[in-house]
C-alpha positions in Angstrom: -13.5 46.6 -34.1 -15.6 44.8 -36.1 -16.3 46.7 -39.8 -19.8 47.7 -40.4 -20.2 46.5 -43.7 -24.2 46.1 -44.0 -24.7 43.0 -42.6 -24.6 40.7 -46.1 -22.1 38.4 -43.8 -24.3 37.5 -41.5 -23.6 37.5 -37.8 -19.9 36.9 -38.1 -19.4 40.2 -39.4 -17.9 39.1 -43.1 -15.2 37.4 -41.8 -15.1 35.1 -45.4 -12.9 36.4 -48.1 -15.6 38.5 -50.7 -18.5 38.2 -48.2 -20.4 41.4 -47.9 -17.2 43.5 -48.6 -15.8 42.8 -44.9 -12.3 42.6 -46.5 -11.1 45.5 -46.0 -12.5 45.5 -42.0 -10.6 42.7 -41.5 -7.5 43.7 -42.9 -7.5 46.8 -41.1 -8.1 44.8 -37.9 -5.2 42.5 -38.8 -3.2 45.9 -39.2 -4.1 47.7 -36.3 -2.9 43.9 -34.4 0.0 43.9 -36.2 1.0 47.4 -35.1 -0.2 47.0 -31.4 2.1 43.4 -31.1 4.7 45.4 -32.7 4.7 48.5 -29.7 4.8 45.2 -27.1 8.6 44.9 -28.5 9.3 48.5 -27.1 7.7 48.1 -23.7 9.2 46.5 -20.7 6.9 44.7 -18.9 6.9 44.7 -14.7 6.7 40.7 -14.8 9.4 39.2 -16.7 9.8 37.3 -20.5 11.7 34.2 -18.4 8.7 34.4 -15.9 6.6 34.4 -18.0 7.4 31.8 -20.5 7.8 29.7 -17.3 4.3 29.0 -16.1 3.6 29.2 -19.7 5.6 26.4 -20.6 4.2 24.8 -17.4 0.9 25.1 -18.8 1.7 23.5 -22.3 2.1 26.5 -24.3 4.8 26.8 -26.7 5.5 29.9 -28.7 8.6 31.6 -30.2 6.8 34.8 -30.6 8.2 37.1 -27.8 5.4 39.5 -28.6 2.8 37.0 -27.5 4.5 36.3 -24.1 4.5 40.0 -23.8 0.8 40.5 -24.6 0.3 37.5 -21.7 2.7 39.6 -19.4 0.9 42.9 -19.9 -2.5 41.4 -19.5 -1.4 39.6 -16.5 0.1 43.1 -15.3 -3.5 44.3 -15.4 -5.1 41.7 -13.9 -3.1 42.1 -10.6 -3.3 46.2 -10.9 -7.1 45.5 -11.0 -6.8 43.2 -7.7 -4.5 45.6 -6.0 -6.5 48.7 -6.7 -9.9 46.5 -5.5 -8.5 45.1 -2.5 -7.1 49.3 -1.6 -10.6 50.4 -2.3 -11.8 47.6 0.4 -9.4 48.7 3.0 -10.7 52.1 2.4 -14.3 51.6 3.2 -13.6 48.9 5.9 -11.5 52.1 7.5 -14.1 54.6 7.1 -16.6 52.2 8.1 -14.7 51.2 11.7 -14.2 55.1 11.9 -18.1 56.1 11.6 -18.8 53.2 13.8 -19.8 55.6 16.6 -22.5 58.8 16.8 -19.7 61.0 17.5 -17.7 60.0 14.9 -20.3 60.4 12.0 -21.0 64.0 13.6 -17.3 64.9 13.1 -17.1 63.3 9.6 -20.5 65.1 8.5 -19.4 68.5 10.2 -15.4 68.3 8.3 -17.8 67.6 5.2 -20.1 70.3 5.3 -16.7 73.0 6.1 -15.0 71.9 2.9 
């Protein structure tokens, strides 16, 4: 969401205040930020604040902003929906795979193919 101002700022897009008019981009960025930390507060993560700030803590980082440790949970969230989701995906085609392992069995397959 970076604004489009022209390109006066130079590759960093006009992030300096009165460079290349990229003022306003940036304080609608800042907005939209704002209002998407501020939705965090109204959604309950699967993995938990405590948890969360836990391994955080373990890690060194220290932040009273609930929002931020809910951003880390729903990020986190992903990242193990993504895993899950690849790791069904394999067991799918590793299934199919054992399945058509024989003639006979990729002549069934093709044949319930073609009927549908």
């Amino acid at each position: 969401m970076m604004s489009s101002g022209g390109g006066a700022g130079g590759p960093g897009g006009g992030m300096g205040p009165g460079v290349g008019g990229g003022g306003d981009g940036r304080h609608d960025d800042e907005a939209a930020l704002t209002e998407f930390l501020s939705t965090l507060m109204d959604y309950t993560p699967t993995i938990p604040d405590e948890l969360v700030e836990h391994y955080l803590g373990r890690s060194g980082f220290q932040c009273p902003d609930l929002r931020l440790t809910r951003l880390v949970a729903v990020a986190t969230q992903k990242f193990l929906s993504d895993i899950a989701s690849d790791s069904l995906q394999s067991d799918v085609l590793v299934l199919l795979y054992s399945l058509l392992k024989s003639q006979e069995s990729r002549e069934l397959f093709r044949r319930r193919c073609l009927k549908a």
